[in-house]
N, C-alpha and C positions, 0 to 999 in steps of 0.2 A: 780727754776722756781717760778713766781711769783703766787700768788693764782687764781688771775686773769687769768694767764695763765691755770694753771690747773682746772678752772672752763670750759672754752674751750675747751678744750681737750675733758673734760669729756661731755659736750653739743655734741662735733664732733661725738665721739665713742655711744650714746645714738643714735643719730639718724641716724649713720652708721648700727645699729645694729637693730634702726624701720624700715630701707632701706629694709634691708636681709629680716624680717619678712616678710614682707609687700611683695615681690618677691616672699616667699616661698608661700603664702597666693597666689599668683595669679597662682605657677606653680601649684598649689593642687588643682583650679579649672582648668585652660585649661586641663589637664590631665584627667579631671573627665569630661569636654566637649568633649576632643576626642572620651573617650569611650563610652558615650550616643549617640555620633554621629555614630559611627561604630556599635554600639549595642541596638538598639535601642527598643529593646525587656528588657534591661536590667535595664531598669526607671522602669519598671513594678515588678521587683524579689523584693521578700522578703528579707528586709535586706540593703537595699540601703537608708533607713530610719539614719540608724547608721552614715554616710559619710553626708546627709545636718545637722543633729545634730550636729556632726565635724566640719561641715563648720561655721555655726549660730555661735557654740559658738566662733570657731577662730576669725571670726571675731568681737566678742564683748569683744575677753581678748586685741587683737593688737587695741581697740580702733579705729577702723572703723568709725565710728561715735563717738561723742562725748558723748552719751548714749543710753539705751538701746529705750528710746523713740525717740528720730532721728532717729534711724535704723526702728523699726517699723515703722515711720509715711513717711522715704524714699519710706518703701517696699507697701506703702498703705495697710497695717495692725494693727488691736490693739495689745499693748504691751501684754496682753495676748496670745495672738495665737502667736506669736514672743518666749515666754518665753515657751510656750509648744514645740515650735521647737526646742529651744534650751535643752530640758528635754529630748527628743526623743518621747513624746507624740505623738505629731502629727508634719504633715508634708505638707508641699504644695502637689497638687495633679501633680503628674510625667512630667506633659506636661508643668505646668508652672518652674520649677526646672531650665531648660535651660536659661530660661530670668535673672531670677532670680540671676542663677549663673556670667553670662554677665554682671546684673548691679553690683554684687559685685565688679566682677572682675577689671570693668570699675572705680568703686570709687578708688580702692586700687588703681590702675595706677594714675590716677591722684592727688592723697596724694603724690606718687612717686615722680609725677611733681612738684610739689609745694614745697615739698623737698626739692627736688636737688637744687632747687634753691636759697635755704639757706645754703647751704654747701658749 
């Protein structure tokens, strides 16, 4: 095989493997939407702090945005309050978490799109 070849291959299997991330990243929120939706007392417990730090930082290692200042200035936040979510500092306030989660969700899907469309 030529090098060429195997330069392809290996561009195919990278972004077959951004695909899956990127999939995983969305079923770890709709999941985490069901059960705010069915539980809605449950945005409020101690400890739900742990799962958006989860989330922030997944999506800053799968490159979400291109840096960590795109994602804050997406989320209409300074990169410090972004960088404390992602520490587990602090945390949006429970009622905006939903939106919040939707517009991630929303970006990764359409990375998805854009995608597929090169494979």
């Amino acid at each position: 095989m030529t090098k060429q070849g195997e330069a392809g291959m290996d561009k195919e299997i990278l972004e077959k493997t951004y695909l899956n991330q990127l999939r995983d990243f969305i079923n770890q929120i709709d999941g985490r939407l069901v059960f705010e939706t069915v539980d809605a007392s449950a945005m409020l417990k101690s400890g739900q702090n742990k799962f958006f730090q989860t989330l922030i930082d997944s999506a800053v290692a799968i490159e979400l945005f291109s840096s960590v200042q795109k994602m804050a200035d997406a989320l209409h936040i300074s990169k410090p309050s972004l960088e404390r979510w992602r520490l587990g500092k602090s945390a949006p306030h429970p009622i905006a978490r939903p939106s919040i989660f939707r517009f991630l969700r929303d970006t990764a899907s359409l990375k998805i799109s854009e995608l597929k469309k090169t494979i």
